[in-house]
C-alpha positions in Angstrom: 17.3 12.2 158.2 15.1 14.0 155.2 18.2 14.2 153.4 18.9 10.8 153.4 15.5 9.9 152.2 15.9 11.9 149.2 18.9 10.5 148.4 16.7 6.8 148.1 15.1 7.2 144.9 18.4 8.1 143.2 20.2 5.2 144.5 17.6 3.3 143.6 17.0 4.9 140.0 21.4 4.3 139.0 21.0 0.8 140.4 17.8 0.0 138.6 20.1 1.6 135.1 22.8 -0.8 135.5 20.8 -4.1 135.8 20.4 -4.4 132.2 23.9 -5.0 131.7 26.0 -2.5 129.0 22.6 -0.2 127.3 22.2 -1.1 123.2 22.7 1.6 121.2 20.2 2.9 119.2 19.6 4.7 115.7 21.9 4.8 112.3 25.4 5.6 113.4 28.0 7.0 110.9 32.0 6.8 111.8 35.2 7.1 110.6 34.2 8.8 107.4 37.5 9.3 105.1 38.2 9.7 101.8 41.8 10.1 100.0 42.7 13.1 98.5 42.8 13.5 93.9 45.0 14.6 92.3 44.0 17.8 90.5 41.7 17.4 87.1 40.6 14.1 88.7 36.7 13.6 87.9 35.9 11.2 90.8 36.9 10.2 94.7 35.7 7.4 97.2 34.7 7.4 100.3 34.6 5.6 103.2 33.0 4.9 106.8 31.3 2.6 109.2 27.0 2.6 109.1 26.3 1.2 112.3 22.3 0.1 112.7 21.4 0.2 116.4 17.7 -0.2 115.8 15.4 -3.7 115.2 14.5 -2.4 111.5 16.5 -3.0 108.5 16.8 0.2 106.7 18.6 0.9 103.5 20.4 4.4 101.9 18.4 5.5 99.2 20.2 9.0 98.8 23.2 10.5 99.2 24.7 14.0 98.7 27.5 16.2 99.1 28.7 19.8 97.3 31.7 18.2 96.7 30.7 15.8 94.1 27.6 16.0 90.8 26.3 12.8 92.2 27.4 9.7 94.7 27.2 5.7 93.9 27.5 2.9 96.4 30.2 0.6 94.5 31.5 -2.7 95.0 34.6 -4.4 94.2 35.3 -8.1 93.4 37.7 -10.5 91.8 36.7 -12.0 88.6 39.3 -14.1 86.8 42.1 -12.6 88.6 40.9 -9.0 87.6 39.2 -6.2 89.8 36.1 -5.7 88.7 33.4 -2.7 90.0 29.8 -2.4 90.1 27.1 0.2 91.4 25.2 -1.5 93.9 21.1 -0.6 93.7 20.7 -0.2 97.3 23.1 -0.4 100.3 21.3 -1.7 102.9 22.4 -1.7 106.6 20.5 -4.5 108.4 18.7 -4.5 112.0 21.4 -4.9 114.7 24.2 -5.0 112.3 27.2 -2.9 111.0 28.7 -1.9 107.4 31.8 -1.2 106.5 32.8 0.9 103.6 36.7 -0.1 103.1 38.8 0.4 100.1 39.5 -2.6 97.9 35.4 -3.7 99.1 32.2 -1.8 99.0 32.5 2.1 98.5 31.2 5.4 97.6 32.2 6.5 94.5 32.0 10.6 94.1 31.3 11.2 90.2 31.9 14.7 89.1 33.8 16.3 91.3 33.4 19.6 91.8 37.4 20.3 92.9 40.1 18.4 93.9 39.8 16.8 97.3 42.9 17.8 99.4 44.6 16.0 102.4 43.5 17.8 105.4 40.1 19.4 104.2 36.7 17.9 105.4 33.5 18.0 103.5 29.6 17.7 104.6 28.4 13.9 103.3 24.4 13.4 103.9 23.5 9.8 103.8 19.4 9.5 103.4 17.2 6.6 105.0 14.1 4.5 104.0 13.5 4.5 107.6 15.6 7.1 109.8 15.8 10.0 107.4 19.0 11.9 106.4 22.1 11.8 108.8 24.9 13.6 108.1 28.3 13.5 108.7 31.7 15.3 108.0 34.2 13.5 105.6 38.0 13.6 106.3 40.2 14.2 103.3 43.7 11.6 103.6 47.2 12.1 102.5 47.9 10.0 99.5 49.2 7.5 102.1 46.1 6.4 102.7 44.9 6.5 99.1 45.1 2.9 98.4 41.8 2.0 96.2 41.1 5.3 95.3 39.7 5.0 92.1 41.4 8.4 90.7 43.0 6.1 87.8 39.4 5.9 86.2 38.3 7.1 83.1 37.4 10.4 83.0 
C-alpha cells in the first residue's frame, strides 16, 4: 500500500505537465546554420540559419563574430528595376514569439574578409550577440557548391 501512495504525487505531477497542451519554447534558438563553400582567393562568404525567438521580448543582434571572417554584416537582397540589389541592414531584429530566416536570394550574413577559403565539409564557430539574451553560439556547416546558389563569391574584392 505505501508504495502506491508514493506513486500519487507523480501521477499527479505528469498529468498536471500535460494540461497545458504542447510546452512553448523558450529563449533565442539558432538552426540550420550553413554556408556555401569559396572558391580560393575569394574575400567574402554568406551565411545562413533560422533565429527562432521563444521569449515575450523583442530582441535584436547587435554583434556577430567568427575566426573565420575580419568582420560579419546582416545583408539584404531586393529587386529594383529588374536588378538585384544588396544592402547592410543596421540591426536584425528577431521579434517576441517570432522566427527569422536567413535564406539565400533574401536576408543574409555576409562574411567580409575572409581569413581562408571555406570548404565543403568543414564547420566553423559563428557567435551571434543579443541586446537582450547575450551571445549564442552555434557551429556553421560549410556546402558543396551545390548548394551555393546566392553566394555572393562573384563580389568585388
Amino acid at each position: 500500500m505505501q508504495t502506491w501512495l508514493k506513486t500519487i504525487p507523480v501521477a499527479i505531477l505528469v498529468l498536471l505537465g500535460g494540461c497545458g497542451g504542447p510546452s512553448a519554447p523558450s529563449g533565442i534558438g539558432v538552426s540550420g546554420a550553413w554556408s556555401p563553400e569559396t572558391p580560393p582567393g575569394a574575400s567574402v562568404g554568406a551565411g545562413y540559419m533560422t533565429i527562432r525567438n521563444g521569449t515575450g521580448t523583442d530582441d535584436v543582434v547587435i554583434a556577430m563574430e567568427s575566426p573565420v571572417a575580419a568582420s560579419i554584416e546582416t545583408h539584404t537582397m531586393t529587386m529594383d528595376d529588374g536588378m538585384m540589389r544588396m544592402r547592410k541592414l543596421e540591426n536584425l531584429e528577431v521579434p517576441a514569439g517570432e522566427t527569422v530566416v536567413l535564406k539565400p536570394g533574401s536576408m543574409h550574413l555576409m562574411l567580409i574578409d575572409l581569413r581562408n577559403p571555406l570548404a565543403a565539409g568543414e564547420r566553423y564557430p559563428l557567435t551571434l550577440t543579443f541586446k537582450v539574451a547575450g551571445k549564442v553560439q552555434t557551429d556553421v556547416e560549410v556546402r558543396g557548391s551545390g548548394a551555393a546558389a546566392g553566394d555572393h563569391t562573384d563580389h568585388p574584392q
